[in-house]
VEXRONU-142481 format. One line per field, with one value per atom (N, C-alpha, C): x, y, z; residue in three letters; atom name. Coordinates in pm, whole numbers, plus 50000, padded with zeros to 5 digits. Example, Ala and Ser with C-alpha at 12.3 -4.5 7.8 and 13.67 -1.06 7.14 Angstrom:
// VEXRONU-142481
px <- [51319, 51230, 51320, 51285, 51367, 51290];
py <- [49431, 49550, 49670, 49775, 49894, 50003];
pz <- [50780, 50780, 50780, 50708, 50714, 50787];
dose <- [ALA, ALA, ALA, SER, SER, SER];
panu <- [N, CA, C, N, CA, C];
END
This chain:
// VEXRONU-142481
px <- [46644, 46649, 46620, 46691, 46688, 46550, 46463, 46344, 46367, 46317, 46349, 46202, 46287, 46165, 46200, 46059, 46073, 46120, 46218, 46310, 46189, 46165, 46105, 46064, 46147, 46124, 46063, 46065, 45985, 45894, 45832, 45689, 45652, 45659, 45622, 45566, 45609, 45601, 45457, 45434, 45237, 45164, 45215, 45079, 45109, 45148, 45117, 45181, 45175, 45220, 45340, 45385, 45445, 45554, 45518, 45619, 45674, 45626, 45627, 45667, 45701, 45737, 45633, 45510, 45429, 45343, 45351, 45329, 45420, 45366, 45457, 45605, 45553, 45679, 45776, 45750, 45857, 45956, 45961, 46077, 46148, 46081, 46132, 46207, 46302, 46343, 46510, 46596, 46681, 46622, 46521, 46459, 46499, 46495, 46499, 46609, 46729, 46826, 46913, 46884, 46920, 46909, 46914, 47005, 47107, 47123, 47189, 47347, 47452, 47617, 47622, 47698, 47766, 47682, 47537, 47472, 47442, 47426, 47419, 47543, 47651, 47800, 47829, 47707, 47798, 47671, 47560, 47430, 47381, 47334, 47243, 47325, 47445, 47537, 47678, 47668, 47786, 47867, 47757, 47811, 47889, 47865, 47937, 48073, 48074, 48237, 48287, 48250, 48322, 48373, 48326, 48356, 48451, 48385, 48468, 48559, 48524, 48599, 48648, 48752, 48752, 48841, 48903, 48996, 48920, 48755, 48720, 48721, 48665, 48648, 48808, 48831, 48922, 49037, 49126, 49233, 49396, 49426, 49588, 49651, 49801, 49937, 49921, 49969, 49914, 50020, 49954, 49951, 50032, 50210, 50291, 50236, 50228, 50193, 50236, 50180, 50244, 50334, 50423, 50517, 50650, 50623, 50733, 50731, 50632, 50631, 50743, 50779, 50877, 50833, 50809, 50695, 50877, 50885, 51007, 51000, 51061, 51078, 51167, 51180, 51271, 51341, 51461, 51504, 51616, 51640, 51666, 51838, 51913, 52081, 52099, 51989, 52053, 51998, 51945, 51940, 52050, 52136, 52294, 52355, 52367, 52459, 52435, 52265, 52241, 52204, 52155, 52222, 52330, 52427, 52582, 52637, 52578, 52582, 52576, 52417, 52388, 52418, 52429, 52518, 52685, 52739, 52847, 52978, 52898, 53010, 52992, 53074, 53073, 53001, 52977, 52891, 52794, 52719, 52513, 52431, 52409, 52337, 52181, 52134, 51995, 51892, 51950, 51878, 51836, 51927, 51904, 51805, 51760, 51665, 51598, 51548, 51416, 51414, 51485, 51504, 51521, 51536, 51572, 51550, 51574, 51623, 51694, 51767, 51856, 51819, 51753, 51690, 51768, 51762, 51887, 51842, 51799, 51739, 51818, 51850, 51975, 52129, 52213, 52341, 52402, 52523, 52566, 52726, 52738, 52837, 52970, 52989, 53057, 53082, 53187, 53205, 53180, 53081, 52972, 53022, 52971, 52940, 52804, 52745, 52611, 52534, 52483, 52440, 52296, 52231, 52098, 52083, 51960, 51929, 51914, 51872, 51828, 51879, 51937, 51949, 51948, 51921, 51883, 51979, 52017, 52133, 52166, 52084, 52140, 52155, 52153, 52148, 52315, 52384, 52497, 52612, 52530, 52637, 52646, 52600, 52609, 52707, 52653, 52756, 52897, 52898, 53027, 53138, 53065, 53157, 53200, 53101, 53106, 53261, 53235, 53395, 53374, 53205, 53142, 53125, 53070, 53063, 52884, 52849, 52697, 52721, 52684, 52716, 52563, 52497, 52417, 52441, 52330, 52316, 52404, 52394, 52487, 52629, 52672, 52848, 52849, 52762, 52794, 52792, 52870, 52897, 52817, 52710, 52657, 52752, 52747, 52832, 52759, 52739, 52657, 52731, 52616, 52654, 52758, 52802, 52910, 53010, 53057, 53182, 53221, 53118, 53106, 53221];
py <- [49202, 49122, 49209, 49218, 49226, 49209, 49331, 49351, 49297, 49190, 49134, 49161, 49307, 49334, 49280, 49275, 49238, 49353, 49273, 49418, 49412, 49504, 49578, 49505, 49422, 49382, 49201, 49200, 49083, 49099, 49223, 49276, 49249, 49308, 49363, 49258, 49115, 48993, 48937, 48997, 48930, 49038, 49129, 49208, 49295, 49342, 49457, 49403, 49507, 49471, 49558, 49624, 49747, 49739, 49685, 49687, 49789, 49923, 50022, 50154, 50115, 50183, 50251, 50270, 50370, 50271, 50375, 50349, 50194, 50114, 50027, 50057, 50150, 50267, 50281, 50371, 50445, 50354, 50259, 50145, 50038, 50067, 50001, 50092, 50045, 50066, 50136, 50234, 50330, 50474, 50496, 50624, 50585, 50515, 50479, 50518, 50459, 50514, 50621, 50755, 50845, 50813, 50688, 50655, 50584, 50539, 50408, 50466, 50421, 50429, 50590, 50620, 50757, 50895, 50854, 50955, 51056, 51162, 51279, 51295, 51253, 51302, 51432, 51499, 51647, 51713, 51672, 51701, 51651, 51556, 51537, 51427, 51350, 51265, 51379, 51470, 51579, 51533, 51490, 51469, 51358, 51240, 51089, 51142, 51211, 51248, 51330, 51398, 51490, 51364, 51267, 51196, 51020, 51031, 50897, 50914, 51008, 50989, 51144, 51222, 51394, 51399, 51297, 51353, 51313, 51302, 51204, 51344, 51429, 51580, 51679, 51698, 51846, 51714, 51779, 51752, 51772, 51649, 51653, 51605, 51697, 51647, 51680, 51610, 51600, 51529, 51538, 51421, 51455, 51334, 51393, 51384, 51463, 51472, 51326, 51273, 51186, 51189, 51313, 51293, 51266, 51324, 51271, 51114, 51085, 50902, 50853, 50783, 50708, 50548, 50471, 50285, 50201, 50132, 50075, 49927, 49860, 49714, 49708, 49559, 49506, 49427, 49415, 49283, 49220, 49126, 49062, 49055, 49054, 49026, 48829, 48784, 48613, 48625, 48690, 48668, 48705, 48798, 48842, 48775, 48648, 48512, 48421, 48400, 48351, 48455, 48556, 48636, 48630, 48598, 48632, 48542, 48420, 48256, 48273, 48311, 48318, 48422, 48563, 48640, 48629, 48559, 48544, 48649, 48756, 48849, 48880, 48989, 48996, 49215, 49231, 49392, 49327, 49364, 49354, 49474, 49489, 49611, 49562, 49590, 49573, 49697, 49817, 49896, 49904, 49839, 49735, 49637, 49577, 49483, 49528, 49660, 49725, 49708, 49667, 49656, 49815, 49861, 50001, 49988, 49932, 49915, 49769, 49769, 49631, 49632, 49520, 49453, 49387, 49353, 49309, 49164, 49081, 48937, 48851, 48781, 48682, 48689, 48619, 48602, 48677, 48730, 48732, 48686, 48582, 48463, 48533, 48602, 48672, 48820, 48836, 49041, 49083, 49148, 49198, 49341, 49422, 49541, 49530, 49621, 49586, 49756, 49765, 49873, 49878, 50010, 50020, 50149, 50198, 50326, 50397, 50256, 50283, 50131, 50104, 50013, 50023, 49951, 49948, 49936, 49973, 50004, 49867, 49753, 49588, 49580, 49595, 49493, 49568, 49717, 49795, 49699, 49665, 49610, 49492, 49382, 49273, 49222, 49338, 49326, 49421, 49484, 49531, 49413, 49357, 49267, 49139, 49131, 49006, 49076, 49180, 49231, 49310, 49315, 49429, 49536, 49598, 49772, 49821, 49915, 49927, 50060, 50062, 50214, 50230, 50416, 50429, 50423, 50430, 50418, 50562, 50658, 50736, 50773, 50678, 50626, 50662, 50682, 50776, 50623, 50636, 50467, 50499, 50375, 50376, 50330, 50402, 50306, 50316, 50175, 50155, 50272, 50346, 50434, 50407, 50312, 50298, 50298, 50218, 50214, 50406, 50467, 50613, 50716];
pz <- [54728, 54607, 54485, 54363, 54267, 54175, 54138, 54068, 53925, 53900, 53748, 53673, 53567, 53480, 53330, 53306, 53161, 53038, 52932, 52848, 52773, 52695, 52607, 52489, 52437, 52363, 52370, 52478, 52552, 52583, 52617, 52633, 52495, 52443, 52272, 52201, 52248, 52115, 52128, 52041, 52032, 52057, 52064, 52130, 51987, 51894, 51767, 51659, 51559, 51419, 51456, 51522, 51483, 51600, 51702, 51790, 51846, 51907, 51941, 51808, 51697, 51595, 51567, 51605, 51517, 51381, 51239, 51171, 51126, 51010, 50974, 50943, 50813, 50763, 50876, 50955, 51064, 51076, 51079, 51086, 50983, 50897, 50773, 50637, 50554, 50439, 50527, 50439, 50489, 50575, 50552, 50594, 50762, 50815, 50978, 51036, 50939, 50967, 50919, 50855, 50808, 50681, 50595, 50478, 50448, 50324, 50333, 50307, 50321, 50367, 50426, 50329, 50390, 50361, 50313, 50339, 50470, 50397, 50520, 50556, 50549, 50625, 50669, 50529, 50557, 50599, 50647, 50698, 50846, 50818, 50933, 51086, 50972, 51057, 51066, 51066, 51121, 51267, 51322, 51444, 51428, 51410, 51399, 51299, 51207, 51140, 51229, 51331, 51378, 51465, 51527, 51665, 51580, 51475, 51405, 51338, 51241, 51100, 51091, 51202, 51179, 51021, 50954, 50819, 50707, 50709, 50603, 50490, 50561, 50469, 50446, 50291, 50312, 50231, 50192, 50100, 50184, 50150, 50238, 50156, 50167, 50098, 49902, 49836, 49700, 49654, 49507, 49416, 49312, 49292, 49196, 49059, 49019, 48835, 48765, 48698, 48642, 48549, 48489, 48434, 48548, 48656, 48752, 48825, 48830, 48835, 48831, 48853, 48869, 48874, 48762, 48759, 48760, 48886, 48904, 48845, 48775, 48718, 48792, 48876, 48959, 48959, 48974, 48979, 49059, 49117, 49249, 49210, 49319, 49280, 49254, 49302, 49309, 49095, 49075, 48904, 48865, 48920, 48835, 48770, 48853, 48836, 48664, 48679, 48603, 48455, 48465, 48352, 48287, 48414, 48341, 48277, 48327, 48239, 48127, 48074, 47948, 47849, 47926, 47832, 47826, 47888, 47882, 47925, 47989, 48014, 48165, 48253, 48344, 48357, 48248, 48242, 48227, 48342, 48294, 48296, 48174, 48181, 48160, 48275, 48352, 48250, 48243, 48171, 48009, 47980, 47837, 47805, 47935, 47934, 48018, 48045, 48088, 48224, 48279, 48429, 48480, 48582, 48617, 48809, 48831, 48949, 49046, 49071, 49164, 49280, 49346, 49452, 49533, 49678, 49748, 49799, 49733, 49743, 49689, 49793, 49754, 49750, 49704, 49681, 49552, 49573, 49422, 49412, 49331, 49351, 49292, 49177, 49089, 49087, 49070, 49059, 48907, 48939, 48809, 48798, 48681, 48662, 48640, 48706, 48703, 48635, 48566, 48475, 48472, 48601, 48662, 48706, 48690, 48710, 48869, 48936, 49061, 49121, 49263, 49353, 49501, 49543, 49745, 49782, 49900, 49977, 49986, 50036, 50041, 49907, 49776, 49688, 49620, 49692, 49617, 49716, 49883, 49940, 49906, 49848, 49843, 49705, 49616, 49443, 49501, 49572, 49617, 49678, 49817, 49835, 49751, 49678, 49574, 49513, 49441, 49396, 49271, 49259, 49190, 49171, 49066, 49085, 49050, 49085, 49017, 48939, 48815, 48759, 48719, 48712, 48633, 48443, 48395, 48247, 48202, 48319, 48230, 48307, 48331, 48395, 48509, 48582, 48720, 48848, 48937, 49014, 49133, 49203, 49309, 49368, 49497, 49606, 49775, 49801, 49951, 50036, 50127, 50240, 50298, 50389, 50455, 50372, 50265, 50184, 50136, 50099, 50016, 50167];
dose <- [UNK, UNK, UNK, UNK, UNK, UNK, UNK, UNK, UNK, UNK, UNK, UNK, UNK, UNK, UNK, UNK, UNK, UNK, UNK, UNK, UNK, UNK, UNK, UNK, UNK, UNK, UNK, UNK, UNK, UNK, UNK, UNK, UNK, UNK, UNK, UNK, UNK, UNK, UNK, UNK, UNK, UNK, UNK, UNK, UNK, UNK, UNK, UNK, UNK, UNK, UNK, UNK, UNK, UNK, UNK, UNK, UNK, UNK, UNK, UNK, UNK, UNK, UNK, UNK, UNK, UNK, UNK, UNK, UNK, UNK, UNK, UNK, UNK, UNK, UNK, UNK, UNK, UNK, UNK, UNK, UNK, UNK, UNK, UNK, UNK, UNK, UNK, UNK, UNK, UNK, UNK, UNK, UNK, UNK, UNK, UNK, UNK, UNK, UNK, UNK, UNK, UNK, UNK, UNK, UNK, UNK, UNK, UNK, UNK, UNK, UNK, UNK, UNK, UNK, UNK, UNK, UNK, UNK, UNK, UNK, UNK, UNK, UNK, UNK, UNK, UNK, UNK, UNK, UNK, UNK, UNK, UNK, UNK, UNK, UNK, UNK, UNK, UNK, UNK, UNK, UNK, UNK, UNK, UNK, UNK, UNK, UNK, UNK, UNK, UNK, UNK, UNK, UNK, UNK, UNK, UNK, UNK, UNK, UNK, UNK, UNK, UNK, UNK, UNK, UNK, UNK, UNK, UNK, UNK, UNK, UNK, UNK, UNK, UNK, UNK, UNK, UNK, UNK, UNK, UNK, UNK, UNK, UNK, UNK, UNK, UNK, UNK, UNK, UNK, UNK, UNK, UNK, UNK, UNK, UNK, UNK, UNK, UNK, UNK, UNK, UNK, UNK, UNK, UNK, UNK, UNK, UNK, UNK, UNK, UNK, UNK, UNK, UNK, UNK, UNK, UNK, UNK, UNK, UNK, UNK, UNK, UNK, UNK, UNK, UNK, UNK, UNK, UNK, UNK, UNK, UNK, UNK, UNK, UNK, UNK, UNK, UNK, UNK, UNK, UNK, UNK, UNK, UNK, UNK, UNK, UNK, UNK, UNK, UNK, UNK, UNK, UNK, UNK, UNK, UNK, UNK, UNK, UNK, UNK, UNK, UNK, UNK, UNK, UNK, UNK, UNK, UNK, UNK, UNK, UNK, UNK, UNK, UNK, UNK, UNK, UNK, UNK, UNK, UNK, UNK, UNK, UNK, UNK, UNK, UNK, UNK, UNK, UNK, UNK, UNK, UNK, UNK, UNK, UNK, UNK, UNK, UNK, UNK, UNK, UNK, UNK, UNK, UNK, UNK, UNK, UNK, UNK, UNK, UNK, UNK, UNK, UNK, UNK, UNK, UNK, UNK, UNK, UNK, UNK, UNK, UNK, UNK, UNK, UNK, UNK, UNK, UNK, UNK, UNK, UNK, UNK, UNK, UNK, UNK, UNK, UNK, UNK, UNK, UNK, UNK, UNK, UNK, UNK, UNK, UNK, UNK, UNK, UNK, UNK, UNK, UNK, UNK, UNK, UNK, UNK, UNK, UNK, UNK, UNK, UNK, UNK, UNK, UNK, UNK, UNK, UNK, UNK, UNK, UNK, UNK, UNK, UNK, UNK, UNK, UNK, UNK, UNK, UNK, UNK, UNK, UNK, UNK, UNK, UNK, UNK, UNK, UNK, UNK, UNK, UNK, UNK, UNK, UNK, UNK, UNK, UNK, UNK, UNK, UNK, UNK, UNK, UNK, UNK, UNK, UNK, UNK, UNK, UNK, UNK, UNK, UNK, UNK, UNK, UNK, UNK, UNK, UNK, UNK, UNK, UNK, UNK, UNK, UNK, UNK, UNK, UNK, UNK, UNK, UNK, UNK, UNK, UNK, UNK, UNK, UNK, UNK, UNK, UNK, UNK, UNK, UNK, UNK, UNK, UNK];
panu <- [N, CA, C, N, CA, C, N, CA, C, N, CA, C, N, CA, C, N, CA, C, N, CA, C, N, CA, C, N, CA, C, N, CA, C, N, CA, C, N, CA, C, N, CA, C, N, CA, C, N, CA, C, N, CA, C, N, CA, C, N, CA, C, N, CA, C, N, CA, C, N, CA, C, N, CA, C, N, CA, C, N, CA, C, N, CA, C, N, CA, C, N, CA, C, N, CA, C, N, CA, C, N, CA, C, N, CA, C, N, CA, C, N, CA, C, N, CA, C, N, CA, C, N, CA, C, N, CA, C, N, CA, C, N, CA, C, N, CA, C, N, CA, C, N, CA, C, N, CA, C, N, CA, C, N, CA, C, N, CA, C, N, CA, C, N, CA, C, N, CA, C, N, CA, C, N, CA, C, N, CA, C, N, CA, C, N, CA, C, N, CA, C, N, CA, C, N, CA, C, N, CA, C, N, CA, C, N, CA, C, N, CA, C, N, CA, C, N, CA, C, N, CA, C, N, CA, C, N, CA, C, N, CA, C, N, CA, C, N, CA, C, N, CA, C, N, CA, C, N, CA, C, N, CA, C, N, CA, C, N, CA, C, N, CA, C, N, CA, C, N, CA, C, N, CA, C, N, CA, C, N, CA, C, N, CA, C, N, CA, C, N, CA, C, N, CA, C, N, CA, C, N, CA, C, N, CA, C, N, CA, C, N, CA, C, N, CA, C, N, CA, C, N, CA, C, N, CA, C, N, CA, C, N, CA, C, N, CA, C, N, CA, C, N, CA, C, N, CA, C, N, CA, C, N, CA, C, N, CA, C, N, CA, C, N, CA, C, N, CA, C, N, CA, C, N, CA, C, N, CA, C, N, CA, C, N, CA, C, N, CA, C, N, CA, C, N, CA, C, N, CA, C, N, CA, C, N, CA, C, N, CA, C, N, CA, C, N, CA, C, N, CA, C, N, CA, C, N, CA, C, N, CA, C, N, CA, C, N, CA, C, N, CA, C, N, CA, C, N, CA, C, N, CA, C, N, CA, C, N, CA, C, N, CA, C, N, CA, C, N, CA, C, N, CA, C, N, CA, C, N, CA, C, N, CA, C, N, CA, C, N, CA, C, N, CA, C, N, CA, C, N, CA, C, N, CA, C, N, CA, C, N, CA, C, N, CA, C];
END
């Protein structure tokens, strides 16, 4: 049969202030446990980054300058339609109205010229078959992979 001892901390209850800890201190505040978050990482918890976290230290890849950025404004092909309502023509120039890239969300009912800096491979096939064209701002024509 199976020796049923008492855990440790079932012994302990009533009999001290301290509960095997020693002083009061020794067990209270951050000191107990190294310190509070990511203290010591590069000291005394060496071991736990080497076994948890091995990429937390050291620098990877980098970072494009921000004059090369590229901040995309978007906008969807099912808006084509209704643009073209209200301006009345069948050229939309998207880059005129601060747009700079064509999105492939939705329908596009009408064959547009569509005038954009940047567009997704769904949103060149979808104004193509409509009976559309996509040109950049400076005349040069997108055309979806497969059709090219």
């Amino acid at each position: 049969m199976v020796v049923r001892r008492r855990k440790k901390s079932r012994k302990l209850r009533g009999r001290s202030r301290t509960m095997g800890w020693g002083q009061i201190g020794q067990h209270r505040k951050s000191g107990a446990r190294g310190g509070f978050g990511n203290v010591g990482m590069h000291k005394h918890m060496w071991t736990w980054v080497t076994a948890k976290s091995p990429g937390y230290f050291g620098k990877y890849g980098f970072k494009l300058p921000p004059e090369d950025r590229v901040e995309f404004v978007e906008i969807n092909v099912d808006m084509l339609d209704e643009i073209a309502r209200k301006t009345g023509s069948n050229t939309i120039d998207l880059a005129a109205m601060g747009y700079n890239k064509l999105l492939g969300r939705g329908r596009v009912k009408g064959a547009y010229t569509v005038i954009v800096a940047y567009a997704s491979e769904k949103a060149l096939k979808k104004v193509y078959e409509a009976g559309g064209k996509v040109l950049t701002p400076d005349g040069e024509e997108l055309k979806p992979e497969a059709a090219s």
